[in-house]
N, C-alpha and C positions, 0 to 999 in steps of 0.2 A: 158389731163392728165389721166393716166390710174387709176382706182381704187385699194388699196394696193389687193395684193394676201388673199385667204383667209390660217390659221394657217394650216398647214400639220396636220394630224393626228398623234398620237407616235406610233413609231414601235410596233407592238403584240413580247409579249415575248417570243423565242427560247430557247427549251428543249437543253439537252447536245447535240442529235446528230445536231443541226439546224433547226429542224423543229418549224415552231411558233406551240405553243399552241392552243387548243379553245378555243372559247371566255368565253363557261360555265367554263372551267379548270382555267381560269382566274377570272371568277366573283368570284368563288366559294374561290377564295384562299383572295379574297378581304374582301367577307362576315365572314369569318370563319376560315382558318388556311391553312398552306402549304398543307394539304393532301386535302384539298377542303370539308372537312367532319365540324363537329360542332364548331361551333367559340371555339376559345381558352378559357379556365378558367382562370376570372377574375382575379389580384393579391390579397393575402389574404387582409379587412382590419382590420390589428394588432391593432389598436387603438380602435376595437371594440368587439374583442376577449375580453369574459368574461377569469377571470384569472385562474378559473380552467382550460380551454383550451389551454392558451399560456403556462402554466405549462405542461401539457403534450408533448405540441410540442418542449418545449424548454429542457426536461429532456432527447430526446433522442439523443442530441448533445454530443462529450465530454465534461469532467471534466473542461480541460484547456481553451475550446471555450466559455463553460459559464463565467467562473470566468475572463478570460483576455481581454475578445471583448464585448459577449454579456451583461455582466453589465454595458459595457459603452455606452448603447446605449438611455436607457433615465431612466428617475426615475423611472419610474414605473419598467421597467425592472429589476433596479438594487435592488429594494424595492424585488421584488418577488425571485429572488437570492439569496438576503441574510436573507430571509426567509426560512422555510422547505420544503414547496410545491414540489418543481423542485427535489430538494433531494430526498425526502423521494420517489418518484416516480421510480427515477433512481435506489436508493440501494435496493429495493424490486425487481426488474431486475437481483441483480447480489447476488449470493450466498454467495458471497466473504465480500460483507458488510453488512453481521448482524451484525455486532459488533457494525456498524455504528446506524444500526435501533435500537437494545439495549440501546446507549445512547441517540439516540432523545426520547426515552421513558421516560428519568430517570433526563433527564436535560433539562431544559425550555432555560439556555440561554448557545447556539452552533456559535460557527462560522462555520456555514454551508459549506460556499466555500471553508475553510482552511480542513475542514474533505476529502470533496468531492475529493480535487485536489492532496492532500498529503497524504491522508489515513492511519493515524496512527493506529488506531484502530482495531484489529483483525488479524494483517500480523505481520511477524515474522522484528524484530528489528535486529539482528542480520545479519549482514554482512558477506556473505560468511562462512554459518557455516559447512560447508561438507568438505570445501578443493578443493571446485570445482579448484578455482582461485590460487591455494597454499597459503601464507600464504598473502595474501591482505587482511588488515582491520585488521589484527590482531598484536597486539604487544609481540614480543619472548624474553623470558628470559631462558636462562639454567647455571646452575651449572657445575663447573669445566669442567675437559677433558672429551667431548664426542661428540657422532654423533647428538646430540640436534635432534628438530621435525623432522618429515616426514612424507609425504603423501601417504596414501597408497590403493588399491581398498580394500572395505569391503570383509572378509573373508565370509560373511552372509550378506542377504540385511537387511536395516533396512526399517521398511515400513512409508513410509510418506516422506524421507529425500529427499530433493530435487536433490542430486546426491550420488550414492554409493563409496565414499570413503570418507576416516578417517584420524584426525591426529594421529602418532604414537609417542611415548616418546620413549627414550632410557635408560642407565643405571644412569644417575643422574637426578634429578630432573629437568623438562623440564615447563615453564608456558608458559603462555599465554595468552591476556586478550586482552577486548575491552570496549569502553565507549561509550556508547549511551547517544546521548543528546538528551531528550524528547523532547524539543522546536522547535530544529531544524527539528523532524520527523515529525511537524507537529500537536503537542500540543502545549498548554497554561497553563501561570502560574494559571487561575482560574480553570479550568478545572481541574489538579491536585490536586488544595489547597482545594477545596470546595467540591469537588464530589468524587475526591480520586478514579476513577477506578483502579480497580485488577490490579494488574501485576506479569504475570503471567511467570514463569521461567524454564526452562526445557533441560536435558543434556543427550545424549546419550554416555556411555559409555560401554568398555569389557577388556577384560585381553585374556591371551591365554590356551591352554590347556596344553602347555609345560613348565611354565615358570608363575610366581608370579608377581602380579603387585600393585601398591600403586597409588588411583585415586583419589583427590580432589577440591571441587568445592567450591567458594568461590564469592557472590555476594551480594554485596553492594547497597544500594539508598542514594545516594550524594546531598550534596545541591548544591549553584551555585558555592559555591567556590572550586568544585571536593575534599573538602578534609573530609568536617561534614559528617559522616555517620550516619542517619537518622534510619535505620533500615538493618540489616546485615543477610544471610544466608547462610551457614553453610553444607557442607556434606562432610562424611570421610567414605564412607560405603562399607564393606567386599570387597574384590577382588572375583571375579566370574566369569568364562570361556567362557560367553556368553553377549549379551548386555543388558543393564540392561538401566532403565529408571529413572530418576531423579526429580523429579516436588518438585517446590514451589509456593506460592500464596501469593503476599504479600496484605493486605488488612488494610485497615483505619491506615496508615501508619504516617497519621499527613504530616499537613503543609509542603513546601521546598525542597520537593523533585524536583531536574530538569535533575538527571543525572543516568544512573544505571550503576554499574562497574561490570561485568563479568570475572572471571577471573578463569581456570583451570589449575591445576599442573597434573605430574604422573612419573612415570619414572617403573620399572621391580626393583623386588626381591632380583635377582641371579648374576645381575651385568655382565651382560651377552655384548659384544662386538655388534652391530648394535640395530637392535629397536626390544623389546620384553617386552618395558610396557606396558602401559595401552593406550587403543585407544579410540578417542572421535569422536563423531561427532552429527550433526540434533541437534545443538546447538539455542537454539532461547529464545527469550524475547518477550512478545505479552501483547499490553495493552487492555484490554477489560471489561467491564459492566456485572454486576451478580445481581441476586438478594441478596447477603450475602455485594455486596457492593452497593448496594441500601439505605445502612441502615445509610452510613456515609452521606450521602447527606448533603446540606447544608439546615437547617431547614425554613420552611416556604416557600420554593420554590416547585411549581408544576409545573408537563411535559405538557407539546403542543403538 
């Protein structure tokens, strides 16, 4: 009876063209990595990352990755999330949210995630206020017979607006409004009722050089049932050939506010056949923290 064979050796591994490998090109990819150069870096371990460090690492993720994956990945995770840490790291990154950093300043208790991923705070609320989209998001009313809104390229740029053109009015009374609901954008009822940030209101308007126009602006804070108005403002201001600037501030406004109603009229003079009223546009609402509304805070509570 013969004795078994002894095992074959395994084949040496062949490069693309067929050629086998050396043995060092081999060892070395054994010891240390495909390139045969220093063993690979170990995997992080996360579970031993002090939490100033996993906060770093984990602020430069997106908004939506934190909030909808990485908080479900274990308490600790979710604990440091719905804490400031990861935040406050991110919004010092982005220019865009001071308004965000403003209120971790001014208010101890945030829903961090809902700031981060929704961003109500410092961006403008208004929907389509140029006319980019024509009249999307916005609701049209006009009086009797006529050529009602239209869209038109700015005669003059306005600077900041996010596209240059305008709504135009024609010879009757032309409106148009929108409602923004605070909740939905990403606030809360306490965060309103308690802390009461600014809200801050702003219209660009102009008339023409040929031709007289009638321009007013009319904006509301609603409570939930869109119909209690809370506090109301107001402008009926001279007609003028150029674009003129509009701002309100509403501040320490009281309790119940959830809703803010926007709404502009205008129409021309002279009664003149197509559009030669009043032209609006860089339409926006923006809710944000000041020091003048610092003062309503809710008493006895300090910032983190």
């Amino acid at each position: 009876i013969l004795p078994p064979a002894a095992p074959r050796p395994p084949p040496k591994p062949r490069s693309a063209s067929g050629d086998a490998q050396p043995e060092s090109r081999q060892a070395g990819e054994e010891a240390g990595g495909a390139d045969g150069g220093l063993p690979g870096a170990p995997p992080p371990d996360w579970p031993r990352l002090p939490n100033e460090v996993l906060a770093l690492v984990l602020s430069w993720l997106p908004p939506e990755t934190l909030a909808t994956r990485c908080r479900l990945v274990c308490r600790r995770w979710r604990d440091l999330l719905d804490g400031p840490a990861v935040w406050k790291l991110q919004w010092r990154r982005e220019p865009g949210m001071r308004a965000a950093l403003e209120a971790a300043a001014r208010c101890p208790r945030l829903r961090w995630s809902r700031l981060g991923v929704l961003r109500p705070l410092g961006r403008n609320l208004v929907r389509n206020p140029c006319g980019r989209e024509e009249f999307r998001h916005w609701a049209l009313h006009c009086e009797g017979w006529k050529d009602g809104w239209k869209v038109e390229e700015n005669r003059s740029p306005v600077e900041g607006a996010e596209a240059q053109t305008c709504f135009v009015t024609s010879y009757e009374w032309c409106q148009k409004e929108q409602v923004i609901d605070l909740l939905k954008e990403g606030l809360w009822p306490e965060l309103l009722d308690a802390y009461q940030p600014d809200i801050v209101v702003s219209d660009w308007w102009g008339g023409r050089q040929d031709c007289g126009c009638r321009y007013e602006l009319f904006v509301a804070l609603l409570a939930a049932n869109k119909k209690t108005k809370i506090d109301v403002f107001e402008a009926k201001p001279d007609p003028l050939p150029q674009w003129n600037d509009v701002t309100h501030t509403f501040r320490r406004y009281g309790p119940g506010v959830r809703y803010v109603l926007f709404r502009q009229r205008g129409k021309d003079t002279q009664f003149w056949a197509g559009h030669y009223g009043a032209r609006v546009t860089n339409s926006s609402v923006v809710i944000q923290f000041s020091s003048e509304s610092a003062e309503s805070l809710e008493p006895g509570l300090s910032s983190s």
